[in-house]
PAKOL-131728 format. One record per residue: residue in three letters; x, y, z of N, C-alpha, C in turn. Coordinates in pm, whole numbers, padded with zeros to 5 digits, always signed. Layout:
REM PAKOL-131728
alaXYZXYZXYZ/...
END
This chain:
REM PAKOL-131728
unk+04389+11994+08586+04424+11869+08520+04305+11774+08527/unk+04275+11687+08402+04179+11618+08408+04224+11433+08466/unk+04127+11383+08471+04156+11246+08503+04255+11224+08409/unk+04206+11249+08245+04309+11139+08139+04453+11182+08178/unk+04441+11341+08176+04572+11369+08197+04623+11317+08293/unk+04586+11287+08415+04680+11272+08555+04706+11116+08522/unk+04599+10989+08443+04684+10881+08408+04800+10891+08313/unk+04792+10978+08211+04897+10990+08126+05080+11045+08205/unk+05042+11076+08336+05152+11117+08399+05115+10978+08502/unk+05078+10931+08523+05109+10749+08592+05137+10672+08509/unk+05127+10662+08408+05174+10579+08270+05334+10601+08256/unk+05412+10730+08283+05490+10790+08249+05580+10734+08400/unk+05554+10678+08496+05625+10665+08607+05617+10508+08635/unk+05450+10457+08584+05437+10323+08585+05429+10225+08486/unk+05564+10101+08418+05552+10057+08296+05363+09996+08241/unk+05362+09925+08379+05235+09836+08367+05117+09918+08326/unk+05112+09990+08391+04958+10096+08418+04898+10060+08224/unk+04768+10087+08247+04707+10100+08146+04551+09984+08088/unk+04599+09941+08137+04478+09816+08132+04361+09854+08296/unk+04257+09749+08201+04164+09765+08351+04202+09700+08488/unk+04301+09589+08464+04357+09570+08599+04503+09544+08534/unk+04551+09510+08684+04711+09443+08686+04716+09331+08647/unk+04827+09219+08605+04834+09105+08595+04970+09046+08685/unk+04975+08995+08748+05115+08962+08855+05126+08797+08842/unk+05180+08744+08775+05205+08580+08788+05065+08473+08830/unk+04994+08591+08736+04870+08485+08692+04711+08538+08772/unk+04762+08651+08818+04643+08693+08943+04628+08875+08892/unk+04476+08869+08867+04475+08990+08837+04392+09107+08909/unk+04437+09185+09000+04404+09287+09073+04366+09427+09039/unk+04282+09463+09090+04236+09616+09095+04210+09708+09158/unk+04184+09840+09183+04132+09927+09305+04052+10020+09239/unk+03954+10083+09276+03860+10176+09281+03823+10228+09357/unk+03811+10403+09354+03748+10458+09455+03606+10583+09433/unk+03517+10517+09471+03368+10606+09445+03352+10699+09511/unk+03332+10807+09506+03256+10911+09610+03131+10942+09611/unk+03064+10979+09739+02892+11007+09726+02866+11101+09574/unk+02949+11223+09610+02888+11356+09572+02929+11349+09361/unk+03037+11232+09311+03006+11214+09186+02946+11095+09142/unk+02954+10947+09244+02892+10854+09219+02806+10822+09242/unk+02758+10823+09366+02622+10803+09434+02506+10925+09462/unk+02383+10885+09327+02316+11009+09333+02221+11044+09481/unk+02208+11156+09527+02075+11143+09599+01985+10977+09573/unk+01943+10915+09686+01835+10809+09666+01910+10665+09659/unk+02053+10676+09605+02102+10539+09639+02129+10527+09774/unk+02079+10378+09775+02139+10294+09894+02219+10314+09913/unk+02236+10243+10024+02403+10167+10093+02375+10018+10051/unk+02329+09955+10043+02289+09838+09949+02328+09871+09839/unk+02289+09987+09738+02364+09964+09583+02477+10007+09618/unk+02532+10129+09709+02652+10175+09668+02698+10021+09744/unk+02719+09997+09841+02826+09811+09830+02807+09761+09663/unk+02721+09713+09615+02705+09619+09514+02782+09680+09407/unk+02782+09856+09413+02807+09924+09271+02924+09950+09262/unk+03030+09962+09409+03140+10023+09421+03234+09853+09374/unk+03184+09705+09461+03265+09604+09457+03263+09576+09326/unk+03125+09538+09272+03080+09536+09120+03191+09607+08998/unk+03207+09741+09081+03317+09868+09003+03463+09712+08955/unk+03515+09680+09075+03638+09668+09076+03614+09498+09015/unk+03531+09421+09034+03479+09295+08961+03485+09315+08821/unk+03453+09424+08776+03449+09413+08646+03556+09432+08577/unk+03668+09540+08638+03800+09525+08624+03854+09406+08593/unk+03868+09287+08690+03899+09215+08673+03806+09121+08527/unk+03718+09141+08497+03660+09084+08439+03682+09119+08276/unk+03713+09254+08255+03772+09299+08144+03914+09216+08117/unk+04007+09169+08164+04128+09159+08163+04073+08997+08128/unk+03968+08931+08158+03923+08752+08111+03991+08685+08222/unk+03958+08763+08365+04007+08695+08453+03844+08647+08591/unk+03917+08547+08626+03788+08453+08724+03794+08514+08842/unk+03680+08618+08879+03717+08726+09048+03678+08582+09186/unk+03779+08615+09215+03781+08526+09348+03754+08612+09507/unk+03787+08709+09477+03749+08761+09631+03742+08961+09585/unk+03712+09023+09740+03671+09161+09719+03724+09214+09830/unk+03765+09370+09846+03779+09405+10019+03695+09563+09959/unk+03693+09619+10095+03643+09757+10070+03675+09810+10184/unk+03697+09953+10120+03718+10059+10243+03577+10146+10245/unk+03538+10172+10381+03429+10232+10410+03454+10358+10466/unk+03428+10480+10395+03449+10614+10488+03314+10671+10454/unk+03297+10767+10592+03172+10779+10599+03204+10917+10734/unk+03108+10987+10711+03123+11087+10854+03080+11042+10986/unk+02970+10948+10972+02923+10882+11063+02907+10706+11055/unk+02892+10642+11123+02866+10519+11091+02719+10468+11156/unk+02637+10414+11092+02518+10399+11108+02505+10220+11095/unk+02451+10141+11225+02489+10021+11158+02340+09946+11048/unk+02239+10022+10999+02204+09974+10952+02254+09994+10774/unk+02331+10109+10797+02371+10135+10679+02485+10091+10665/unk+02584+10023+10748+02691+09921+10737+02658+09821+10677/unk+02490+09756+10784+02465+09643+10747+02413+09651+10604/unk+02389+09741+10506+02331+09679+10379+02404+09728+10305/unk+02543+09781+10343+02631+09815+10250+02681+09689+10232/unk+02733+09630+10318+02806+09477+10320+02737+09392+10261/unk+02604+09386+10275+02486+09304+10204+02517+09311+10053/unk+02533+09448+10001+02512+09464+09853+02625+09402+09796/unk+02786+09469+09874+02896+09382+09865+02922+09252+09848/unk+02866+09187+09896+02846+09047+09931+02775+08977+09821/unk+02652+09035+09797+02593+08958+09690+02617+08992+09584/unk+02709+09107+09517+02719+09141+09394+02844+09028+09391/unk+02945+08959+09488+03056+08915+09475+03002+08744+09501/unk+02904+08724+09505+02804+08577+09539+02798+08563+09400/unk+02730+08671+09359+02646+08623+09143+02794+08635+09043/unk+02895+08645+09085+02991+08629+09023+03089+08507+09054/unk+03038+08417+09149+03118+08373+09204+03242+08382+09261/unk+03233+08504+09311+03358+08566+09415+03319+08545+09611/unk+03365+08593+09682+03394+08619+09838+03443+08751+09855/unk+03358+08846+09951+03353+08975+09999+03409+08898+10098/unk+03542+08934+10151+03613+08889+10259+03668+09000+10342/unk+03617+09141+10355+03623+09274+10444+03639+09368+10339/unk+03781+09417+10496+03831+09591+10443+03807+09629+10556/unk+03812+09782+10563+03854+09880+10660+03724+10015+10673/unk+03682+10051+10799+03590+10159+10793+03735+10287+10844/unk+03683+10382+10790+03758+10535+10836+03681+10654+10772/unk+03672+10743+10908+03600+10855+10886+03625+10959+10797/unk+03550+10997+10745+03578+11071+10602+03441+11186+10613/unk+03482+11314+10558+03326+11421+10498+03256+11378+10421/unk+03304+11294+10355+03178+11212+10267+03185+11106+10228/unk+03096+11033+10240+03079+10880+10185+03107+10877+10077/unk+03238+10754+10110+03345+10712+09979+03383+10591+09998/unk+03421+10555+09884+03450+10385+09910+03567+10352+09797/unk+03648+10306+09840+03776+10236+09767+03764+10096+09776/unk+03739+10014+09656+03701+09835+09669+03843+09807+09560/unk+03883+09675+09611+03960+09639+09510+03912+09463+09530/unk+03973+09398+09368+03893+09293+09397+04044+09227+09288/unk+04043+09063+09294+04136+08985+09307+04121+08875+09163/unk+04152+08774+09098+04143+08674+09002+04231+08613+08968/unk+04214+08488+08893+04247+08390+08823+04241+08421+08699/unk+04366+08424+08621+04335+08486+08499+04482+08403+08416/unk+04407+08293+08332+04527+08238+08222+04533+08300+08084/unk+04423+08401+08011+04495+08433+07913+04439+08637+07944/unk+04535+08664+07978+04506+08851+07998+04476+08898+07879/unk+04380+08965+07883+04339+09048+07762+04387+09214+07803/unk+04473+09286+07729+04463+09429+07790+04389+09467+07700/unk+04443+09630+07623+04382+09689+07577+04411+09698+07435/unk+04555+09622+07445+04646+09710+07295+04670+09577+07239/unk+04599+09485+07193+04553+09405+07073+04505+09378+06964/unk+04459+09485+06951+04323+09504+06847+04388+09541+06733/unk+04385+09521+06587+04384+09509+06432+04327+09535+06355/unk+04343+09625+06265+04263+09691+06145+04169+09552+06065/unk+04040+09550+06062+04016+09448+05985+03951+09343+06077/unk+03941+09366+06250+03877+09326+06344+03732+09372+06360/unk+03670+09316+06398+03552+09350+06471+03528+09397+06595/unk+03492+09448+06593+03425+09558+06771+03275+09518+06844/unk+03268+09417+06914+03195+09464+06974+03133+09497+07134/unk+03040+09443+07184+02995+09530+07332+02898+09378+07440/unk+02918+09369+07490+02812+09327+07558+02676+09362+07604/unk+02545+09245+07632+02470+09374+07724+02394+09479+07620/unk+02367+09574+07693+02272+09676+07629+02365+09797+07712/unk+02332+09930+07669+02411+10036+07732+02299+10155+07760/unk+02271+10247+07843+02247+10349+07924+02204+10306+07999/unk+02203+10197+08079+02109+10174+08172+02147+10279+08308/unk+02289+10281+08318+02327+10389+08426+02258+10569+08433/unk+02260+10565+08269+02192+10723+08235+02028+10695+08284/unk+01998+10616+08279+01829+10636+08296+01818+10604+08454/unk+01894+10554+08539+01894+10505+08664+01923+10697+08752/unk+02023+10793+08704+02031+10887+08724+01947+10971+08678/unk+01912+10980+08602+01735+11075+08548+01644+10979+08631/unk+01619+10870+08688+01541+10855+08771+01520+10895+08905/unk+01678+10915+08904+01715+10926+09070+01683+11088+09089/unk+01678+11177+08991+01655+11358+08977+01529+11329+08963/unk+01459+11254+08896+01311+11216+08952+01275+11216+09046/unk+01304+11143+09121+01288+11065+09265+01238+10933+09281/unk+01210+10899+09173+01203+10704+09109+01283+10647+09182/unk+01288+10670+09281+01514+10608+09376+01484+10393+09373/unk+01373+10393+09359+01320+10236+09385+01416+10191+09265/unk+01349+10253+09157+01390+10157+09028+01522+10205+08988/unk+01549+10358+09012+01658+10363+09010+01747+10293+09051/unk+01745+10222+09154+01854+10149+09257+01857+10001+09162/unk+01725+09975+09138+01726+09824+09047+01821+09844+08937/unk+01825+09963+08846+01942+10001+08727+02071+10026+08777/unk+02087+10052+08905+02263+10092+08947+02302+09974+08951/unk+02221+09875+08989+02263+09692+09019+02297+09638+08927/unk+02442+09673+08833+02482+09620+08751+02502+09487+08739/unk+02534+09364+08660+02601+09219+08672+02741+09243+08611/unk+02819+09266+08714+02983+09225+08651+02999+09121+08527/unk+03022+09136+08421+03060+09088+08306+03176+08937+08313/unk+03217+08885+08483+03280+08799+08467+03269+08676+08401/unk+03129+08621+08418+03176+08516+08351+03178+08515+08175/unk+03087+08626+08100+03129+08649+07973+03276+08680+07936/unk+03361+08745+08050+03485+08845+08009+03563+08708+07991/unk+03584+08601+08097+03589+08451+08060+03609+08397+07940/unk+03486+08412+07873+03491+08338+07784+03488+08400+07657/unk+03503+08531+07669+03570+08583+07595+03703+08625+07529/unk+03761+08569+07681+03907+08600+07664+03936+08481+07573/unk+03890+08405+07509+03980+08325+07447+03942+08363+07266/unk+03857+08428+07256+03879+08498+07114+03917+08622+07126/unk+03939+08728+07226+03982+08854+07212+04105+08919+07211/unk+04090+09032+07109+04230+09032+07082+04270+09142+07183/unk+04147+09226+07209+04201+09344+07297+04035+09376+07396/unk+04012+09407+07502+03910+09440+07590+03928+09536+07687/unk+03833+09580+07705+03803+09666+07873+03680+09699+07859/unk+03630+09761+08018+03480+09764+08008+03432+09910+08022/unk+03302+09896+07981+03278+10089+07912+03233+10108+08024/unk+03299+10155+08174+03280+10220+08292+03261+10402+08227/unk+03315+10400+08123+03387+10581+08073+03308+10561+07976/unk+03222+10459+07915+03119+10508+07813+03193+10511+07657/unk+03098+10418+07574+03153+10373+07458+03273+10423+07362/unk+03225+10580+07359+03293+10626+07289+03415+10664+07353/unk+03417+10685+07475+03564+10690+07574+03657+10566+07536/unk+03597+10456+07560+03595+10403+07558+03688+10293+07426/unk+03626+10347+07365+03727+10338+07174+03818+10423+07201/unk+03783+10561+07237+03915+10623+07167+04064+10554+07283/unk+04026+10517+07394+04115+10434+07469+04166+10270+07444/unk+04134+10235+07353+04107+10142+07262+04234+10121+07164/unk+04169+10250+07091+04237+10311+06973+04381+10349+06999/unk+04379+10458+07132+04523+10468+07159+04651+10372+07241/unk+04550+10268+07239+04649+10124+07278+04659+10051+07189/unk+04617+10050+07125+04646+09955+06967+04704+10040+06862/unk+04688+10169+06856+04759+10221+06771+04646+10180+06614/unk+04515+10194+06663+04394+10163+06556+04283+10243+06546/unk+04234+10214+06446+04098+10336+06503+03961+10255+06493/unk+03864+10318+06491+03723+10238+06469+03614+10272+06407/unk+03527+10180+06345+03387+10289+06250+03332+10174+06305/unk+03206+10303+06382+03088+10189+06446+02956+10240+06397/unk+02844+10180+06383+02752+10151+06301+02633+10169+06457/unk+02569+10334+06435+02488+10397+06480+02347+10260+06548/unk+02294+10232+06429+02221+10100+06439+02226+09961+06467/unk+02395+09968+06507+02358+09842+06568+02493+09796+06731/unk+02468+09957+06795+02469+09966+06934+02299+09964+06951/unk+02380+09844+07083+02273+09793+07151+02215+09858+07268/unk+02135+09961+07199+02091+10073+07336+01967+09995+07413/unk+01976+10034+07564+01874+09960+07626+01722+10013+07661/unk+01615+09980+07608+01522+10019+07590+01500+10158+07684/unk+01543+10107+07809+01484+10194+07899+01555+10365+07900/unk+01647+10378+07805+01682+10520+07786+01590+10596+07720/unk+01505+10547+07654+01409+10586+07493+01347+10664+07608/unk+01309+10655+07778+01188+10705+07851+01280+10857+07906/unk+01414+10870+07928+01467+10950+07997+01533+11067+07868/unk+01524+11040+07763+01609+11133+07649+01550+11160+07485/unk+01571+11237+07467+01523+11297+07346+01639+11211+07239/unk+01771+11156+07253+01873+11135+07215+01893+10989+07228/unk+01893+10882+07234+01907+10785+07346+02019+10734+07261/unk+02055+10719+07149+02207+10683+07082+02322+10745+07132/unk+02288+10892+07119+02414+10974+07227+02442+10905+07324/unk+02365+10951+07418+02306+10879+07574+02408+10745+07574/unk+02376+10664+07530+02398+10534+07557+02544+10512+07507/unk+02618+10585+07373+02758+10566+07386+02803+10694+07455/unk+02791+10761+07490+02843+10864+07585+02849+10865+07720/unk+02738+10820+07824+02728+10829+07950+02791+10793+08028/unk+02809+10681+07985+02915+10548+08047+02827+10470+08167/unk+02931+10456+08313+02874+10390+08396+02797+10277+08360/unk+02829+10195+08280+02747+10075+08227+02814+09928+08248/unk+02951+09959+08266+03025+09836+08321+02965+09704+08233/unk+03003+09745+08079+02977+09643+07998+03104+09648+07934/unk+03124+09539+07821+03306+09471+07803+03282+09527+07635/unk+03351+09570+07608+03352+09598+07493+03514+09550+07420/unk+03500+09524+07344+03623+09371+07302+03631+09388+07130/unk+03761+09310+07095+03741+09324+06967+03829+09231+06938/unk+03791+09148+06810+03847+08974+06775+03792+08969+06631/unk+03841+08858+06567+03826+08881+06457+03725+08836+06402/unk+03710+08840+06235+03562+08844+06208+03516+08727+06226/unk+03627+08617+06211+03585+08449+06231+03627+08403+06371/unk+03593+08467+06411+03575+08444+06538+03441+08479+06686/unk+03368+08527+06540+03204+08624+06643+03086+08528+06658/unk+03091+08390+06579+02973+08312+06609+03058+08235+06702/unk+03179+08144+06717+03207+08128+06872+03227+08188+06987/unk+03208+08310+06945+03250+08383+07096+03078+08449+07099/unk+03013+08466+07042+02854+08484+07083+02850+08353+07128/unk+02834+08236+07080+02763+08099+07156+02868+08091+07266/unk+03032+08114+07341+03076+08083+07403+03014+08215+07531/unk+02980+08301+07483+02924+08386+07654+02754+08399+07696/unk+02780+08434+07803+02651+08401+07828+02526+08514+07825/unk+02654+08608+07819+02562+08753+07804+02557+08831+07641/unk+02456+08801+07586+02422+08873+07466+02544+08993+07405/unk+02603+08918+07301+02753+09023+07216+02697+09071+07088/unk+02666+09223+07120+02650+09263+07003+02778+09295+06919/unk+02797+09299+06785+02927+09390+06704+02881+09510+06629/unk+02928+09588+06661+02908+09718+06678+02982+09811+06570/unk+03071+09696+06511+03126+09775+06403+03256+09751+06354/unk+03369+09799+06297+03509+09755+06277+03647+09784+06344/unk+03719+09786+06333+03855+09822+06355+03875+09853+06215/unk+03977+09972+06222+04018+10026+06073+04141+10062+06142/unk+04241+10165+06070+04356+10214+06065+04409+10313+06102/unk+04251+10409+06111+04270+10529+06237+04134+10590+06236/unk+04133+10712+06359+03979+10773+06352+03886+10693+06418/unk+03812+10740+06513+03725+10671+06569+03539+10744+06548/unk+03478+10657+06429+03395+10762+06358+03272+10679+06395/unk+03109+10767+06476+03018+10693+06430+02934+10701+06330/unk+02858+10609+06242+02783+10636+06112+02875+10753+06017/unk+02975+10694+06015+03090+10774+05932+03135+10935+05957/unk+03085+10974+06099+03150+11109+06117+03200+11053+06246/unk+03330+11195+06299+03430+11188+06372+03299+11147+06545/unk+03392+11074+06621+03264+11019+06746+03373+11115+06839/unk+03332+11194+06904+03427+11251+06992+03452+11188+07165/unk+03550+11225+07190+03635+11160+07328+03513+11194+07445/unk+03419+11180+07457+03335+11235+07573+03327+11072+07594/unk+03274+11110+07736+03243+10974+07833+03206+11032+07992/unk+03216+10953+08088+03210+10949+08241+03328+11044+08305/unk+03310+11114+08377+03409+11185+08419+03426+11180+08565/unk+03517+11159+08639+03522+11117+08809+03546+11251+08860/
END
């Protein structure tokens, strides 16, 4: 059984499930859990994995147009090393500082491999899920996308320096913010663009045609791929917001965020196609 499948049987037991976080009487929560051996390549820190795992569950909240107020994390590990405590917490800490959140703990327990479960907390007055979106909308993305794909071809390099600078994502909170007040539907491409739509698509009951040329691929894939359009809607791990609102609504919601919104293309009525052929369901896989 694959991931989609095993949510499609939590969907089936849980009404809520389905969005990037929960929403409970105004507070919107999340959990995530990373493991070394699919998340963390050879060469990352304990400095990025804190920043990348809390960052994970920040952005959750940040998809949904909610304000992250705090973080916890669970630390398993076979051994505990305290310098590698100490810059795990470090990374934690400051990825939840540039968002204006508080890393306020969690729990260490021994585990075969370094893994981490973070969940993180918000303020959230207008929830954006997933299943909003309208034929005749616009699509688009935040940000630039592969930066995660070229940070992993660096890291099989052994580049682990700069690699680690590309795992250091910026949680999308305060754009997801101020986005939430033109969006009709959001979440963030952790699963990679085209995952990404077709999860989109099957919450709105819509489909999408996106326009090859004007995803905003980030320079630095052009050095790691023969492909870098694939690359960049496929890979995922990019923890950028990809949203969709209507057409009079894209010059206030570009001047209302702070992070560069590209539109990427339409909402239509079904089919999720790029440069007019079928874009298939590939993405990030846990």
């Amino acid at each position: 059984m694959d991931e989609q499948a095993a949510l499609d049987i939590v969907s089936g037991f849980v009404d809520a499930a389905g969005d990037d976080a929960a929403v409970v009487d105004g507070t919107a929560f999340t959990i995530d859990m990373l493991h070394e051996t699919t998340d963390f390549p050879p060469g990352t820190t304990r400095y990025t994995a804190g920043w990348r795992a809390v960052g994970a569950s920040l952005s959750d909240v940040a998809a949904m147009g909610g304000d992250a107020s705090a973080a916890v994390a669970v630390y398993g590990a076979p051994e505990f090393a305290d310098d590698e405590l100490a810059a795990f917490l470090d990374g934690a800490s400051d990825v939840c500082e540039g968002v204006g959140a508080e890393y306020v703990g969690g729990d260490l327990d021994g585990h075969d491999e370094f893994t981490v479960a973070s969940a993180a907390i918000g303020d959230v007055e207008r929830p954006v899920g997933r299943g909003g979106a309208s034929s005749g909308e616009k699509v688009a993305v935040t940000g630039t996308l592969g930066r995660s794909a070229t940070a992993v071809a660096l890291f099989d390099a052994g580049e682990t320096e700069r690699a680690n600078d590309l795992f250091c994502f910026e949680p999308r909170v305060a754009a997801g913010r101020a986005l939430a007040e033109h969006a009709t539907a959001m979440m963030d491409s952790s699963d990679g663009l085209a995952r990404s739509l077709h999860q989109l698509a099957a919450a709105s009951d819509c489909g999408f045609a996106v326009e090859g040329d004007r995803v905003p691929v980030d320079e630095s894939v052009r050095e790691v791929t023969a492909d870098p359009l694939d690359t960049a809607v496929t890979f995922g791990e990019d923890f950028e917001l990809v949203v969709t609102l209507p057409a009079d609504s894209v010059t206030a919601a570009r001047a209302a965020s702070p992070t560069p919104l590209s539109v990427v293309g339409e909402v239509t009525d079904s089919g999720v196609t790029l440069d007019g052929e079928p874009l298939a369901d590939r993405g990030w896989t846990h």
